[in-house]
C-alpha positions, 0 to 999 in steps of 0.5 A: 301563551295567553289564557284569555282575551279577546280576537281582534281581527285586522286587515292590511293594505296588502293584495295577493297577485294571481296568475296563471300556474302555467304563466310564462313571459319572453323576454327581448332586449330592443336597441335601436340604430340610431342609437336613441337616448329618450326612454319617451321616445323609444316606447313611441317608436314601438308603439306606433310599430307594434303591427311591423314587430308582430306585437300582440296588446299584450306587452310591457316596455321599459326602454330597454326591456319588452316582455310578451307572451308572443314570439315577435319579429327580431329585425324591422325597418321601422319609421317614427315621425318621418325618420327611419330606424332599425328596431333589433329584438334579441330573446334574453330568456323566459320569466315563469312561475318558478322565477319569483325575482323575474315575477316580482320585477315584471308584475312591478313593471306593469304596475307602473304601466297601469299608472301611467295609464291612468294620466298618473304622474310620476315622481320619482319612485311614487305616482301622483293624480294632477287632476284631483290636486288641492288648491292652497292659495294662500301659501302658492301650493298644492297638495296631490294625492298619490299611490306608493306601490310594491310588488314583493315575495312573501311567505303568503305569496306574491303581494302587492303593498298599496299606500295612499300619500301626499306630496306638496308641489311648489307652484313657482316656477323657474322663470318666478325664481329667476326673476326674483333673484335678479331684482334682489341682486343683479349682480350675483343672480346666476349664482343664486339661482344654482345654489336654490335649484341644483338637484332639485326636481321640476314638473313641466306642464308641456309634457307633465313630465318631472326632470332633475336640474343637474346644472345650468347652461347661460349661454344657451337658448331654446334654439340652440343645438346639441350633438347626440351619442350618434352624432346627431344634431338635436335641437333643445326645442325637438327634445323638449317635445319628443 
């Protein structure tokens, strides 16, 4: 151990999580009939259904998984966008102070609540403020300012790790891409333009919502049609704006 020196004091960017010693969250399992794909969607249909569900304010949904510190009606008839559904809560168990994975992943769940709160953007695992962008013209980017945040069991506790990032964004869009392509060759642009975007990650304007190209379909347009998982024809127009 060292005789001499001198005490340096330093600070990190971690946060200790408070609660309740007696804190004690439900947890429910939602399903819809019909069966509903859109994560978007189905935190709509709650939403607009809380008083029905017997939902109080206080509540996390992350498409398949609701918490609450409230009993709720388990069975509704429910309306959305004048469509009827049937909204089926079954309790799977209670996350308390002595469940520190359940703690952790809940207090983590409502983090990314609070950001989308906040008209943060989500990409990826990270959240992202489209409004304080910076502008750089002259090579067709920008530069958003974002927060990369974690929830964890410590030996101190339950902390929270706040990092401040960056990420740049492209400003040309599919439709710039395609358009180049095929007047650099007409001939192979389709081909091109699947190798150049293929797993890539786009950000919509209309929704403000990122998506991962996985393939593209030549053959179909905005108006074309698509059948669900419950057999439903959907419209790729409907869809985009659900």
């Amino acid at each position: 151990m060292a005789s001499r020196g001198v005490i340096v004091e330093g600070r990190a960017n971690f946060f200790p999580i408070n609660f309740h010693e007696n804190i004690q969250l439900i947890q429910y399992r939602v399903d819809f009939e019909p069966e509903v794909d859109a994560t978007l969607l189905k935190k709509k249909i709650i939403t607009k259904n809380e008083d029905l569900l017997n939902l109080s304010p206080r509540y996390v949904f992350d498409g398949s998984s609701l918490y609450t510190q409230s009993n709720v009606n388990s069975e509704v008839d429910a309306t959305y966008d004048g469509r009827p559904y049937k909204i089926i809560l079954r309790r799977t168990g209670i996350v308390d102070e002595n469940d520190e994975n359940g703690l952790f992943q809940t207090f983590n769940l409502i983090m990314k609540t609070t950001m989308a709160k906040l008209n943060l953007q989500n990409i990826k695992r990270d959240y992202f403020d489209p409004l304080a962008k910076i502008e750089i013209p002259d090579h067709n980017i920008e530069l958003w300012p974002g927060y990369q945040t974690s929830i964890r069991q410590y030996d101190a506790g339950l902390l929270m790790n706040s990092e401040i990032i960056h990420k740049f964004m492209r400003k040309e869009t599919i439709y710039d891409i395609t358009r180049r392509l095929m007047r650099e060759d007409n001939n192979n642009w389709q081909e091109k333009l699947k190798r150049e975007i293929l797993g890539t990650t786009v950000l919509t304007d209309y929704t403000n919502k990122t998506y991962v190209i996985d393939d593209i379909a030549f053959n179909m347009n905005p108006n074309s049609t698509f059948r669900l998982a419950n057999g439903e024809e959907m419209n790729i127009c409907r869809l985009l704006h659900v």
